[in-house]
VMD Tcl script that draws the C-alpha trace (Angstrom):
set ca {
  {-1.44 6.40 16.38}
  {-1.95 9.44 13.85}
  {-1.96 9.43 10.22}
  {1.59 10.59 10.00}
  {2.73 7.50 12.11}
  {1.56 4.79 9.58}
  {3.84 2.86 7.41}
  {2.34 1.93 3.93}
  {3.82 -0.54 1.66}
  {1.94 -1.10 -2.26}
  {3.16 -4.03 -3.63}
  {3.10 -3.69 -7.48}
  {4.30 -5.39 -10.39}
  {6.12 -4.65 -13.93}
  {2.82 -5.71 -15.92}
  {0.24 -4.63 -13.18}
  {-1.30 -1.95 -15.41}
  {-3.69 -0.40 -12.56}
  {-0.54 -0.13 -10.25}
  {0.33 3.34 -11.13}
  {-3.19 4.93 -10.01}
  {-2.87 3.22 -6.71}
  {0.79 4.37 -6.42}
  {-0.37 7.94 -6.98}
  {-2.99 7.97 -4.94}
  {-0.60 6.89 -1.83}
  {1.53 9.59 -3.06}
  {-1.17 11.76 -2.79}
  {-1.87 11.33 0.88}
  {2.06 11.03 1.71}
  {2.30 14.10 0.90}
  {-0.92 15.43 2.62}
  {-0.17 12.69 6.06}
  {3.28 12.58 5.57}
  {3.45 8.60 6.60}
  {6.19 6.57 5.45}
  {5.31 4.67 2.23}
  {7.28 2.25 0.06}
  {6.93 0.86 -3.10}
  {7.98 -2.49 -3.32}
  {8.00 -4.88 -6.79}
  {6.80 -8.15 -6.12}
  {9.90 -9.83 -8.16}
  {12.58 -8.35 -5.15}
  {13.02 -10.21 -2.23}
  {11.65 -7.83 -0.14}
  {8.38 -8.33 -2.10}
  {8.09 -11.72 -1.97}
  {8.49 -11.77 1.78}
  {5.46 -9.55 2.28}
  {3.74 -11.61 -0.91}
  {4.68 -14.80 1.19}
  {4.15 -13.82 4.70}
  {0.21 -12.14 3.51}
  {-0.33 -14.85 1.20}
  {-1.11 -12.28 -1.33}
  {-2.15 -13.31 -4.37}
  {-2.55 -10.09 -7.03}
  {-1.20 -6.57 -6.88}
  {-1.65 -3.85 -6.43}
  {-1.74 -4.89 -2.75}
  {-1.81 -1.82 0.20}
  {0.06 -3.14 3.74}
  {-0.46 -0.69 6.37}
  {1.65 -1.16 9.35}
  {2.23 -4.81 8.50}
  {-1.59 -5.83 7.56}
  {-3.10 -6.19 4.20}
  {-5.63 -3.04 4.03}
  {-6.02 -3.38 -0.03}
  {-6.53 -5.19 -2.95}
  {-6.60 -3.37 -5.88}
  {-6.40 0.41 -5.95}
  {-8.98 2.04 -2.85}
  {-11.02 4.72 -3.33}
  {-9.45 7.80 -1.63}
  {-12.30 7.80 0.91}
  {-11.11 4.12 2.38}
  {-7.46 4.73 2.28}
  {-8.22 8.22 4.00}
  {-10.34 6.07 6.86}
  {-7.73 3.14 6.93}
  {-5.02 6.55 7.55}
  {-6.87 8.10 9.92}
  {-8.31 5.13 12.39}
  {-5.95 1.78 11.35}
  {-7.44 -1.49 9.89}
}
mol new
graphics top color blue
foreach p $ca { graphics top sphere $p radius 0.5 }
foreach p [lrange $ca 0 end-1] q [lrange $ca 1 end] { graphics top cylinder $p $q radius 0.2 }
display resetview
């Protein structure tokens, strides 16, 4: 599976204030990778299924295809790696 295959979800919050630098970052590399990404609050429902189902417990929180890769915003060197050769 490439780069451009992945699926990235960041699970953020109203109050999280570090959640926009890991939401640009992502956007960064979408645009580079061109994966699918999502932003998804944690106060929606579909947020609180991924919060529930990864027992995550602070945000910002980085799901690629369906596992928890991050807490807290990554370094663009370990999302890159996480892109390029999965979790």
């Amino acid at each position: 599976m490439g780069a451009k295959d992945r699926h990235v979800i960041l699970l953020v919050s109203q109050w999280c204030p570090t959640c926009p630098h890991a939401d640009a970052l992502w956007r960064k590399l979408q645009q580079e990778y061109g994966f699918k990404y999502d932003v998804l609050d944690i106060s929606t429902p579909e947020g609180r299924y991924w919060v529930t189902k990864l027992m995550i417990r602070s945000v910002p929180s980085s799901i690629v295809d369906g596992k928890l890769a991050f807490v807290g915003v990554p370094s663009e060197e370990e999302a890159r790696k996480v892109l390029e050769e999965g979790i």
